[in-house]
N, C-alpha and C positions, 0 to 999 in steps of 0.2 A: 128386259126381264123385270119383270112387277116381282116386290118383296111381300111373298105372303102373309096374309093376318094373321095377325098378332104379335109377327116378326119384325123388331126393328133394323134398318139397314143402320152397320155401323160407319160412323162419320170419323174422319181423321181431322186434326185443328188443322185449321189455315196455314199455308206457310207463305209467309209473304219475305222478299227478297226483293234488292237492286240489283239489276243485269246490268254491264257496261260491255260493250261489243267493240273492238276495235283494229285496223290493222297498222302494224307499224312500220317503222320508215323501210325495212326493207321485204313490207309485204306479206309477213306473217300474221293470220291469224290468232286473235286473242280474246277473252272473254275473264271476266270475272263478276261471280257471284257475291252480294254478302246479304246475310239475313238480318233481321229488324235487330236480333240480341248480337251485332255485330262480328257474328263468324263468318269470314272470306275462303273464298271456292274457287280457284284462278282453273281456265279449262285452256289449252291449245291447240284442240279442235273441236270444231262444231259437232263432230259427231260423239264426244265425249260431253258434250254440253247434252243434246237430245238426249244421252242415253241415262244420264243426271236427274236431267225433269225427269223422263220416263217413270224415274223408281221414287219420285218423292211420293209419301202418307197421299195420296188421294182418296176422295172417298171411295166406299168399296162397301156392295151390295155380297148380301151372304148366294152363295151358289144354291140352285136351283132343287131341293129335296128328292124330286123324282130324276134329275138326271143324272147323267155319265159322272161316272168317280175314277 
């Protein structure tokens, strides 16, 4: 979907972060996040990891004028 002119698409900042992935001695999944300003995000399953990224600031193009609302 192209952002029409004159319209800027708006940009969310960068989020950069360290992922450490790991399973421990008896086999459980583990994961923990921290970001550059030092906030830690511990996740115990992979599918609460995905769903984590999923909702971070990405950038994001404004919806379409003539379409569906």
């Amino acid at each position: 979907m192209a952002t029409p002119p004159g319209l800027k698409a708006a940009v969310a900042a960068p989020q950069e972060l360290r992922l450490r992935v790991w399973i421990d001695e008896t086999g459980a999944w583990h994961a923990r996040a921290e970001f550059v300003d030092g906030r830690p995000r511990a996740f115990d399953s992979p599918f609460e990891l995905a769903r984590f990224v999923s909702r971070l600031p990405w950038p994001v193009t404004p919806p379409d004028p003539g379409g569906l609302r």
